[in-house]
C-alpha positions in Angstrom: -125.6 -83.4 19.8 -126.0 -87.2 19.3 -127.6 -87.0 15.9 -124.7 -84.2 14.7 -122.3 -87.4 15.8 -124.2 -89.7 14.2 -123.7 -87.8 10.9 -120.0 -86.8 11.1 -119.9 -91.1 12.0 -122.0 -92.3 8.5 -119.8 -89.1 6.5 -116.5 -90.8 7.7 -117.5 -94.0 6.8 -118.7 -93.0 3.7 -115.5 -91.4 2.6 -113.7 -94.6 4.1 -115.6 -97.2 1.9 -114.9 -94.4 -1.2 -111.2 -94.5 -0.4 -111.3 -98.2 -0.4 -113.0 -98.7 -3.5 -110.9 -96.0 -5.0 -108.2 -97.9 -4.0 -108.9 -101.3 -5.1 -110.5 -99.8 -8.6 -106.4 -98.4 -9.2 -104.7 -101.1 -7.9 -101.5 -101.9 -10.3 -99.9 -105.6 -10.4 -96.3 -105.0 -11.3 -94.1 -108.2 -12.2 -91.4 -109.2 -14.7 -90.9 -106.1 -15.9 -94.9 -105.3 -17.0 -98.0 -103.8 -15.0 -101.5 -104.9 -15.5 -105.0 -103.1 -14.1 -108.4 -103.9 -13.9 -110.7 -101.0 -15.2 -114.3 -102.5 -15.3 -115.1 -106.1 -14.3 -117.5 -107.1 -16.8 -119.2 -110.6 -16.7 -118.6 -113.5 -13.8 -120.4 -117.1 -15.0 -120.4 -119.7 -12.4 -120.3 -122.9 -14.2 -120.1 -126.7 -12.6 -117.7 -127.7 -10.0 -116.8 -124.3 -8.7 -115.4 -123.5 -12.1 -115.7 -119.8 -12.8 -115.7 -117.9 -15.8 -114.3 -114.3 -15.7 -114.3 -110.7 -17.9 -112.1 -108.1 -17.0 -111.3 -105.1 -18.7 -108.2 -103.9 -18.1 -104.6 -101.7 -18.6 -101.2 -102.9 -19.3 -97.7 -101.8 -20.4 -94.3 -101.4 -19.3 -93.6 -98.2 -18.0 -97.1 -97.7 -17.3 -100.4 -99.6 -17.4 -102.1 -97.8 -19.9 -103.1 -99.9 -23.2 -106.1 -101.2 -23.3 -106.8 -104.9 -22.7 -109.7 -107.4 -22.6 -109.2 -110.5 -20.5 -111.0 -113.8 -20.2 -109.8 -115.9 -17.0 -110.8 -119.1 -16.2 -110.2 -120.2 -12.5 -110.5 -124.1 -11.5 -111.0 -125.1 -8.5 -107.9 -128.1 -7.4 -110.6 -130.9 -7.3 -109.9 -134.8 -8.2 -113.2 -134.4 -10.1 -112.0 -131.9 -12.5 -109.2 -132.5 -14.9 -107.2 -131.0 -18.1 -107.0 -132.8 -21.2 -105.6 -132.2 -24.4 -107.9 -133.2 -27.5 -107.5 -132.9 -31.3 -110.3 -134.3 -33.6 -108.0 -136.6 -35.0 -108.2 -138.4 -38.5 -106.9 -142.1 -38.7 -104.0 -141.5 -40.3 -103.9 -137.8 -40.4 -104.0 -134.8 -38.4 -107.4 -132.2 -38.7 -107.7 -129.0 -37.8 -110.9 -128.0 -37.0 -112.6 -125.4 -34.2 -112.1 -125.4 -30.5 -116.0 -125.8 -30.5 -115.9 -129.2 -32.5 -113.2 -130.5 -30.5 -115.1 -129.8 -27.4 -118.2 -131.7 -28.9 -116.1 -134.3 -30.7 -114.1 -135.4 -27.4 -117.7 -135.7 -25.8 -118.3 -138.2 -28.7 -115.4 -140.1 -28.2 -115.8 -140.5 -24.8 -119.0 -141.4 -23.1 -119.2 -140.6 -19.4 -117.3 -137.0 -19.6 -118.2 -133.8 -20.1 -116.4 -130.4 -20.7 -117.1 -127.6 -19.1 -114.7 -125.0 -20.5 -111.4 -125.0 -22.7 -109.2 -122.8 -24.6 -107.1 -123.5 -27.7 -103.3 -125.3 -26.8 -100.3 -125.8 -28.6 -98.7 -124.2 -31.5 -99.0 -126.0 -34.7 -97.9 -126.6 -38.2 -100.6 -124.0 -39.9 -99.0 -124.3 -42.8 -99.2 -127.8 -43.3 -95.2 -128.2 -44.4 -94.2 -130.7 -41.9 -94.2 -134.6 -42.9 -97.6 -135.2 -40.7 -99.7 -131.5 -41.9 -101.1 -129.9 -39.6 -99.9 -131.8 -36.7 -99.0 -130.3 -33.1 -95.4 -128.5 -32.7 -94.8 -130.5 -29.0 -96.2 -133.6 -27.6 -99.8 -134.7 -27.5 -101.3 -137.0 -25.1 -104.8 -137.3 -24.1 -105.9 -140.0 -21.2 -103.0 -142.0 -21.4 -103.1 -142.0 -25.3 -99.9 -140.6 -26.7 -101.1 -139.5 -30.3 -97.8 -137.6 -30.9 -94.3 -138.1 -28.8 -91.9 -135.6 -30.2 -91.6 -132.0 -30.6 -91.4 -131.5 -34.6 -87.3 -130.6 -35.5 -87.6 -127.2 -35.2 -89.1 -127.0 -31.6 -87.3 -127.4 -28.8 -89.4 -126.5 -25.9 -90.0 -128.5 -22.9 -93.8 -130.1 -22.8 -96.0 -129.4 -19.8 -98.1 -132.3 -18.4 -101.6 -132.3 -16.4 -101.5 -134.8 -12.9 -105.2 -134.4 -12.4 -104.3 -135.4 -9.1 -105.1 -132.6 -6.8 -101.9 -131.9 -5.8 -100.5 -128.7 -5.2 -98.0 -128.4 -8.3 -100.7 -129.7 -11.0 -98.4 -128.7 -13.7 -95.6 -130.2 -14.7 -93.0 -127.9 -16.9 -90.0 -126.3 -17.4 -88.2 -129.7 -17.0 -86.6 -132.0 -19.4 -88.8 -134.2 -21.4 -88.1 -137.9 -21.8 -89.7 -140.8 -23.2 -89.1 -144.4 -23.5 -86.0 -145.5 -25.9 -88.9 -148.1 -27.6 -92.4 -148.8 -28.2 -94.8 -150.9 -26.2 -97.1 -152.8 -27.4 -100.4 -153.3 -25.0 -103.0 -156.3 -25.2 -106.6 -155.3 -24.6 -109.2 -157.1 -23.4 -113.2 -157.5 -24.6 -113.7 -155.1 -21.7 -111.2 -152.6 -23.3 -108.7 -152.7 -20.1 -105.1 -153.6 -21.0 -104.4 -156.8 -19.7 -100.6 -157.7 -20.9 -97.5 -155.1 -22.3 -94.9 -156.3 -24.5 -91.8 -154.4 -25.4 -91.1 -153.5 -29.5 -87.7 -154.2 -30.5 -87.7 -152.6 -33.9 -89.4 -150.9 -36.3 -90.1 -151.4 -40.1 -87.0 -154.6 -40.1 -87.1 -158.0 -39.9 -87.0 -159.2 -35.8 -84.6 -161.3 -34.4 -85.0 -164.3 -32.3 -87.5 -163.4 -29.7 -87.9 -160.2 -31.2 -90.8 -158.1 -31.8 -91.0 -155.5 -34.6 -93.6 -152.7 -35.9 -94.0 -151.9 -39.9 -95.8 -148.7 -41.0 -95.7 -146.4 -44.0 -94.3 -143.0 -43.1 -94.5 -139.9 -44.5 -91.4 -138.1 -46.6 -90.5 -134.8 -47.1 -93.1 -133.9 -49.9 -96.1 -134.9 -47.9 -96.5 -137.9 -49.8 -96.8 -141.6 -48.0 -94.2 -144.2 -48.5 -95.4 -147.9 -48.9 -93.1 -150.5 -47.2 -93.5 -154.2 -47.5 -94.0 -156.3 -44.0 -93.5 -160.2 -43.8 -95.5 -162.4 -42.5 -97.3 -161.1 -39.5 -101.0 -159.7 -37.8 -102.1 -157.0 -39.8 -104.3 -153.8 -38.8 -106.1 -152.9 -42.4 -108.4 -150.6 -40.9 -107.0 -149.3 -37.2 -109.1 -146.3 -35.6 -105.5 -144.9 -35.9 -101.8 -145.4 -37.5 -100.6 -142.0 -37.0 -96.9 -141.7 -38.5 -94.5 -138.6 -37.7 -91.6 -139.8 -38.0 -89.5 -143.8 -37.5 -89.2 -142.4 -34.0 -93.1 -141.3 -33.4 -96.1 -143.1 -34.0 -99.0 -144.2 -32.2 -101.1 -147.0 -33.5 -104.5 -148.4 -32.1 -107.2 -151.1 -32.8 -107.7 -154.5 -33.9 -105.7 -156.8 -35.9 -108.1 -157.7 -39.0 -105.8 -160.2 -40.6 -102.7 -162.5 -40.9 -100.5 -161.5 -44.0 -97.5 -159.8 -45.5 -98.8 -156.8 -47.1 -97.7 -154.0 -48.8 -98.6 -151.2 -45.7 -99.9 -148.2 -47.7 -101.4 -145.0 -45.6 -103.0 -145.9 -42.5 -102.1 -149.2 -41.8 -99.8 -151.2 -39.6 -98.4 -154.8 -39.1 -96.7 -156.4 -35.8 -94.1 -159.2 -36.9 -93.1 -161.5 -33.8 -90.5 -164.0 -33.2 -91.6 -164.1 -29.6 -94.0 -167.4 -29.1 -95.7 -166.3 -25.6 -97.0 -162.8 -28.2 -97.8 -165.7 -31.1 -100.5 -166.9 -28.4 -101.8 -163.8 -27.6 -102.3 -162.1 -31.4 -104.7 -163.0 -33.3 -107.5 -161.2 -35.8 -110.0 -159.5 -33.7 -107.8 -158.6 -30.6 -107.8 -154.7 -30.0 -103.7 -153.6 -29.3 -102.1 -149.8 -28.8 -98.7 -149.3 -29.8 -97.2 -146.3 -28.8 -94.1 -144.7 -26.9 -94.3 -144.3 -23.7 -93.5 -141.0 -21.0 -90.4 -141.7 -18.6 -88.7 -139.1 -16.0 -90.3 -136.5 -15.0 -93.5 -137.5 -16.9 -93.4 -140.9 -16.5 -96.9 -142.0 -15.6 -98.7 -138.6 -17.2 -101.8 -139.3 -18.7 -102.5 -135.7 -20.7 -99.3 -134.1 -21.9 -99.3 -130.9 -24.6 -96.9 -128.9 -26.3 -96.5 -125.2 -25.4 -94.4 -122.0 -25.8 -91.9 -120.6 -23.1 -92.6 -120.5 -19.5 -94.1 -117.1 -18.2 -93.4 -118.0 -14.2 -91.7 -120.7 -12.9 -91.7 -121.5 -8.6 -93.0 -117.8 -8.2 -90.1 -116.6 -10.4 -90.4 -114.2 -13.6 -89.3 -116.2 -17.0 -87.7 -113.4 -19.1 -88.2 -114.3 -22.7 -86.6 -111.1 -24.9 -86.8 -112.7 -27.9 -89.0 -110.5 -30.5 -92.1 -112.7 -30.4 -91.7 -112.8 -26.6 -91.5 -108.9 -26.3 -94.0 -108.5 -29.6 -97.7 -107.8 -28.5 -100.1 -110.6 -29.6 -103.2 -112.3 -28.5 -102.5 -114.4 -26.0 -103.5 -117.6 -24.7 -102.0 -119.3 -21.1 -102.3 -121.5 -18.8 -101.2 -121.2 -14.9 -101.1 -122.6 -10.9 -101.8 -120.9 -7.8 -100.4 -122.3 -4.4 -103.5 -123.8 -3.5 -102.8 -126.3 -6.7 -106.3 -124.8 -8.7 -105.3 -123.6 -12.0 -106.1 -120.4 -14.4 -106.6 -120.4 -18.2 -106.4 -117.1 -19.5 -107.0 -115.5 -22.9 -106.2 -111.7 -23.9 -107.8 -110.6 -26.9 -105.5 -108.3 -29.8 -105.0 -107.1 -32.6 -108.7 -104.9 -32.5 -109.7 -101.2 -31.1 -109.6 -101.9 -27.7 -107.8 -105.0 -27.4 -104.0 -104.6 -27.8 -102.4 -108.0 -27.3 -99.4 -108.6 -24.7 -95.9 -109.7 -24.6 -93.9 -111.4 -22.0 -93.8 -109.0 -19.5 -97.2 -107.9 -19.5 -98.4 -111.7 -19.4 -96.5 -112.1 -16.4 -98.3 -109.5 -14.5 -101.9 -110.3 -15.8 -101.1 -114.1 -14.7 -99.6 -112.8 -11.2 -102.8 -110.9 -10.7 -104.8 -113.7 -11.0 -102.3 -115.5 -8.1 -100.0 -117.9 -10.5 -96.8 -119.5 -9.0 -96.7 -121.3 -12.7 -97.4 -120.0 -16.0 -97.1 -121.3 -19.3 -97.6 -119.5 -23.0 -99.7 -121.2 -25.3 -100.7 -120.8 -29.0 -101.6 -116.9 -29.3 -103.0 -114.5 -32.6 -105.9 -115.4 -34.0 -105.9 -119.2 -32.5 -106.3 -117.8 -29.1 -110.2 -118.8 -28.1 -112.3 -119.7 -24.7 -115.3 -121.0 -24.8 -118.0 -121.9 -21.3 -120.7 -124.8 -21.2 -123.5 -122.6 -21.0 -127.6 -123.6 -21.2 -126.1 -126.9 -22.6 -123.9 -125.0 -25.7 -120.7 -124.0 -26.2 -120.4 -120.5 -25.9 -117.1 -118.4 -27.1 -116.2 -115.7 -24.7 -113.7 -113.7 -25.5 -113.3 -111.9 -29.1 -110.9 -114.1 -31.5 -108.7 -112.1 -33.5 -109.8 -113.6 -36.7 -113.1 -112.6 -36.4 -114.3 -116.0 -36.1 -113.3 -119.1 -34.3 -109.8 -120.6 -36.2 -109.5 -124.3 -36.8 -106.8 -124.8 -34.5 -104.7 -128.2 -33.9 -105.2 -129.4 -30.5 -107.2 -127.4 -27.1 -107.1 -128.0 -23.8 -110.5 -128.8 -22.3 -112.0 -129.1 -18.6 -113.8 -132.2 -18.5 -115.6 -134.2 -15.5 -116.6 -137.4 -15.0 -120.2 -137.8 -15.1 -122.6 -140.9 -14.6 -124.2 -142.6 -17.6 -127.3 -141.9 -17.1 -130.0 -143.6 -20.0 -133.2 -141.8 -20.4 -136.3 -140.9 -23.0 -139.6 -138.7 -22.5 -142.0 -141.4 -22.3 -145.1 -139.1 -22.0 -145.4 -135.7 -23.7 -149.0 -133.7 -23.1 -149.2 -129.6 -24.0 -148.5 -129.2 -20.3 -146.6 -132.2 -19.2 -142.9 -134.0 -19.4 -142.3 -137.6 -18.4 -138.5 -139.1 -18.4 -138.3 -142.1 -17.6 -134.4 -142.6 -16.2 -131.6 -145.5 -15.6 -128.7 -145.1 -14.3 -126.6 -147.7 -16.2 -122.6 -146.5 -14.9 -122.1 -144.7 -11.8 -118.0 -144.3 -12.7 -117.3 -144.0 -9.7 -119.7 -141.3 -8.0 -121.4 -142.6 -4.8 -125.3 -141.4 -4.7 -128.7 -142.9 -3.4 -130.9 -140.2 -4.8 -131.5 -138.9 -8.2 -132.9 -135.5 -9.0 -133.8 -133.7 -12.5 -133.9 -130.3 -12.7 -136.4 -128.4 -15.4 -138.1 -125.0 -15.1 -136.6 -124.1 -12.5 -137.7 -127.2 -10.2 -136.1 -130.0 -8.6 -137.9 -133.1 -8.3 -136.6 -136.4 -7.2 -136.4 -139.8 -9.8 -139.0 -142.1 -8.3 -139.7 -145.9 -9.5 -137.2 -144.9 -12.7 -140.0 -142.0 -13.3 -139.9 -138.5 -12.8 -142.7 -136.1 -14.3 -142.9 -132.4 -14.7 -146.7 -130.5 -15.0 -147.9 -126.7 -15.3 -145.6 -126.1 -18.8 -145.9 -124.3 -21.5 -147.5 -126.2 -24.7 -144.7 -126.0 -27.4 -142.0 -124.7 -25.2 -138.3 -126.2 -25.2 -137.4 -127.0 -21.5 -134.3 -127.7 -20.7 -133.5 -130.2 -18.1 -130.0 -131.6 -15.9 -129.3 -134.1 -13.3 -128.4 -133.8 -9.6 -127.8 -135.6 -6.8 -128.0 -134.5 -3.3 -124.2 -133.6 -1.4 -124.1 -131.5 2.3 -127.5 -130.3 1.8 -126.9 -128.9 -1.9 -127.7 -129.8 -5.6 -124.7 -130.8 -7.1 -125.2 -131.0 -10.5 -123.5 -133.8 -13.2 -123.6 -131.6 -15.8 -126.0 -133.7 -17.8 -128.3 -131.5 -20.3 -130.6 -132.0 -22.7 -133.8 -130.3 -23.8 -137.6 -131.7 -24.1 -140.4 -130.2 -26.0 -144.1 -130.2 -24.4 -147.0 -130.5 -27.0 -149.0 -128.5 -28.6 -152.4 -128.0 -28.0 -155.8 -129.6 -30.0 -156.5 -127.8 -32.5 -160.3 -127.1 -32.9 -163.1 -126.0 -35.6 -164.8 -122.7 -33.9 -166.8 -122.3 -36.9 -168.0 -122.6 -40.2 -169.6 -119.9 -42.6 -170.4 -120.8 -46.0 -171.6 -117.7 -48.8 -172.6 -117.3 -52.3 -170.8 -114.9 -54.1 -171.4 -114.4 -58.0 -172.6 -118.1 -58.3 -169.4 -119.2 -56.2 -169.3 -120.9 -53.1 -167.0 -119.4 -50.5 -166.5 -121.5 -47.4 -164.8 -120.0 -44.6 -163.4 -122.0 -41.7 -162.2 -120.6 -38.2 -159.7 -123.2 -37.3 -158.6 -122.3 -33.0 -154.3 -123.4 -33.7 -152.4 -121.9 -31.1 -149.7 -123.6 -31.8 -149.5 -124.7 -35.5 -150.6 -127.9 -35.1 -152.3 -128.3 -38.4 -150.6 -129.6 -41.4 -153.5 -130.4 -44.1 -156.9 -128.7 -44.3 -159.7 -129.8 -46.8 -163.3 -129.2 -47.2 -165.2 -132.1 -49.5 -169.1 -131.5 -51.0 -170.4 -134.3 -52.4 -167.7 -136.0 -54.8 -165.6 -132.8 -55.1 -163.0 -131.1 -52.5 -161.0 -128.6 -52.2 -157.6 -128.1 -50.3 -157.2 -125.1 -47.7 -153.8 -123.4 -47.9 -155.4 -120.7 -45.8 -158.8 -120.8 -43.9 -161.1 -120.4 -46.9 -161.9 -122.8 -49.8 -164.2 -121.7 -53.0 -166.0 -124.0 -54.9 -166.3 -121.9 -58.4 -169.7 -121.9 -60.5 -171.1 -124.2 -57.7 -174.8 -125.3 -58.5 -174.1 -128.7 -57.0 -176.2 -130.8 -53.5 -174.2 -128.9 -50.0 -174.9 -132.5 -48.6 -173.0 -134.5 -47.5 -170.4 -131.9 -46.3 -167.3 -132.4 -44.6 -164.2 -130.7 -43.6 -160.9 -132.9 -43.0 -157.7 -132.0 -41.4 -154.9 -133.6 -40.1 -152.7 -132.3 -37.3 -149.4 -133.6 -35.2 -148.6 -132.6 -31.8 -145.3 -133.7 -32.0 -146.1 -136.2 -28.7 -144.4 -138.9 -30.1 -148.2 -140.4 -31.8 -147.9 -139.0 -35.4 -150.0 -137.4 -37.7 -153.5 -137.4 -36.7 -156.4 -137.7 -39.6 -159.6 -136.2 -38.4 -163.1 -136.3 -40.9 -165.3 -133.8 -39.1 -169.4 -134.0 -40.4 -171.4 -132.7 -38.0 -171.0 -129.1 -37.7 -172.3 -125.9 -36.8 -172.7 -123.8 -39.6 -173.4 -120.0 -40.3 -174.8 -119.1 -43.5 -177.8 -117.5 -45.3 -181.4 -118.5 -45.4 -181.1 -119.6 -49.1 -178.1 -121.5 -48.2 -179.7 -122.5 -44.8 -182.9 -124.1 -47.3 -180.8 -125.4 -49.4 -179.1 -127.9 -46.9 -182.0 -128.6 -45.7 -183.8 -129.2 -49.3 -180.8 -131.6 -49.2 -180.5 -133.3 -46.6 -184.1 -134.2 -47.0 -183.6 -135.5 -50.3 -181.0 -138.2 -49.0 -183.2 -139.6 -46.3 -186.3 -139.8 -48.4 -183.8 -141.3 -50.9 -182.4 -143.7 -47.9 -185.8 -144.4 -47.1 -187.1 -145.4 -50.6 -184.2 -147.6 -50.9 -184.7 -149.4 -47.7 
């Protein structure tokens, strides 16, 4: 009776857990007006600081969720460490488009002590390269508390969002009004690049009254073509790492003042002319400035500010948009907050069998699912891309419209700070890695103990040293740093890869034969790992290079002593090419060769001998 219970207890269970799953597997967010399901979750990636990468496949619609949909989702954990910043690979004067990918890589370049982990692309931009400044973002663009671009081109008139980094529980700001200050400031740097004094700039591109400062920069017109202007006597920035003109409202300018002139400004220059005397002090060739607007109201003190397209939800609230690019189905990119302050970057692939694309409604209820109180559209079509840090690359993960990654104008990446951590393979064997390590910037992170990761091992930097045995000759190892934090690895996202040796090559033997009055040498070289570059066997005063393992000596009726076979081989340890002469070797050959030699070699001593 007991066991019959038992089994009517596991048959009710089962069908318990089956109605669950059932139940979450047809689950249906409805919001705004549009329905979204997950069919199949396909990949979850957990990348550094509790960032998670994920791949649903999905169903949305109106009426019903049944159109096909492939998502990409982001979620970001509402840590101090982790922040959002908006990056184009700028020019000096002009505005590039290039790949999400080389903007990744390119703000790693620029700034030494981050790293990204993830991004996706950002704002909409000029694609057609008709506005004054081609190519430029549609909104405002401001990365670490550099404010490239501070207006929305004519056309646009959508509200910017900003990034606090902050770790507070609205990490957006959006769907308020945008302000910025009336006039430029002009900040002083100092040799440590912090910005020691701020001056206010009065006007720009005419002459300053008393006390006055001004700015003077060639703008672009209507045609896309620079317009010189003369400036009067003042400090001059011929070659600035940026003079980026939109607009006699707009520009952001940065570097250091190379002389003291009046100059015709042409493209990519700028000049400040002062009438203040504290400022005449100050100035002077070789001091690094910034002049750019700066954020007031609600963004007043926002370090990374982007352009974007309508609001999807706002304090929990569907944003209707029912215009026809809002209701149209695209690829979409987004970005969103949940309660709990950690953010979601989402991408929804279109316009491709199986991938529909979204509009307003159906964005709502995909960003919903994934528990956003905030949501904001971004560029969509063929921009919208995501790519992951993975194995120390850039990996794209979702499927761009285009069939290819589209050089976009700006992206918003997830960076960290990171140490700076200096280090070189000091000693490379065919089973060994030695790094020696320095940690030269902690920015801020607070650790005793240093670990390097590599083949799956942790071990611990001692003395500046660490060293890694039992590899692989001529494998690629990839290593990263940790530290210790409550008993776990945390890692600081520091990757690169080192290469073990390869193995000696060796001689295992020689034969030598006589084939229709030609010598045929054959040599069994032991290479496992391609070591050898050059081969060569010399007789006497003639030689003959080996492209494979055999050399022939044609019509040879020459001495076989002395005989030697040269090779040279690099390891790639760090020690070069390697020359090796070898002239003692074991031979296999036949009796008349065998005499021969010896006839040979007997000759030379007595020879030797008669000499001496």
């Amino acid at each position: 009776m007991k066991k019959i219970s038992h089994l009517l207890l596991w048959i009710v269970i089962g069908f318990m857990a089956f109605s669950f799953v059932g139940v979450q597997a047809t689950m249906i967010t409805t919001f705004g007006g549009g329905q979204y399901l997950i069919t199949e979750h396909r990949t979850t990636h957990e990348l550094s600081y509790d960032v998670t990468h994920l791949t649903d496949i999905g169903q949305s619609g109106l009426a019903s969720a049944s159109d096909p949909q492939v998502v990409n989702i982001l979620d970001i954990p509402n840590l101090n460490q982790v922040s959002i910043v908006p990056w184009s690979k700028l020019g000096t004067s002009r505005w590039n488009m290039t790949t999400l990918t080389s903007m990744a890589e390119d703000f790693e370049i620029d700034n030494p002590g981050y790293r990204v982990i993830a991004g996706i692309n950002g704002d909409f931009f000029d694609i057609s390269g008709n506005e004054n400044l081609r190519y430029a973002t549609v909104g405002v663009h401001a990365a670490l508390g550099h404010i490239y671009k501070s207006t929305n081109t004519p056309s646009a008139t959508r509200n910017p969002i900003g990034f606090k980094n902050d770790g507070s529980l609205k990490p957006i700001i959006g769907n308020v009004p945008y302000e910025k200050t009336d006039k430029m400031i002009l900040s002083i740097y100092n040799v440590q690049d912090e910005i020691i004094d701020e001056f206010m700039i009065d006007c720009v591109n005419q002459v300053p009254g008393a006390l006055e400062t001004a700015i003077y920069y060639a703008n672009w017109n209507e045609n896309n073509e620079i317009v010189p202007i003369l400036a009067p006597q003042g400090y001059v920035l011929r070659n600035p790492s940026y003079a980026l003109a939109f607009s006699s409202t707009d520009f952001y300018g940065f570097g250091q003042i190379s002389h003291m002139e009046s100059k015709l400004l042409e493209e990519g220059e700028f000049s400040i002319v002062t009438e203040n005397p504290t400022l005449h002090e100050i100035l002077q060739i070789g001091v690094k400035i910034r002049v750019q607007y700066e954020f007031s109201g609600a963004f007043a003190g926002v370090e990374n500010v982007t352009g974007a397209g309508e609001p999807i939800i706002y304090d929990g609230q569907f944003q209707a948009d029912t215009t026809t690019f809002g209701m149209a189905r695209h690829p979409r990119t987004m970005i969103g907050s949940k309660a709990d302050g950690s953010l979601v970057m989402c991408v929804v692939d279109g316009r491709q069998s199986g991938m529909t694309g979204v509009s307003q409604p159906e964005m709502a209820a995909i960003m919903k699912h994934y528990g956003c109180v905030d949501a904001y559209n971004l560029d969509g079509g063929g921009s919208s891309t995501m790519i992951i840090l993975q194995n120390g690359e850039f990996e794209v993960t979702n499927s761009p419209s285009d069939g290819r990654e589209r050089s976009d104008s700006n992206c918003l990446l997830v960076v960290v700070k990171v140490p700076e951590i200096q280090y070189e393979l000091s000693m490379i064997t065919d089973h060994s890695l030695t790094l020696d390590i320095e940690v030269t910037d902690y920015n801020g992170y607070q650790f005793d103990d240093l670990y390097v990761k590599m083949n799956d091992k942790y071990q611990q930097v001692q003395e500046g040293t660490v060293t890694f045995d039992y590899l692989q000759s001529n494998t690629a190892y990839m290593f990263s740093f940790y530290t210790i934090e409550n008993e776990q690895y945390k890692e600081f996202i520091i990757q690169d890869v080192g290469l073990t040796a390869k193995k000696l090559p060796t001689i295992d033997w020689i034969q030598l034969i006589y084939k229709d009055d030609n010598l045929e040498i054959y040599v069994q070289f032991n290479d496992p790992d391609n070591a050898l570059e050059r081969k060569k066997v010399t007789i006497g005063e003639d030689f003959k290079n080996m492209t494979t393992n055999v050399a022939l000596f044609y019509q040879f009726d020459g001495k076989l002593s002395p005989f030697v076979v040269s090779y040279s081989y690099n390891l790639n340890d760090g020690d070069g090419r390697v020359d090796v002469n070898v002239e003692h070797l074991s031979l296999q050959c036949s009796i008349d060769i065998f005499m021969r030699m010896a006839k040979d070699m007997l000759t030379n001593e007595l020879e030797q001998i008669a000499f001496s």
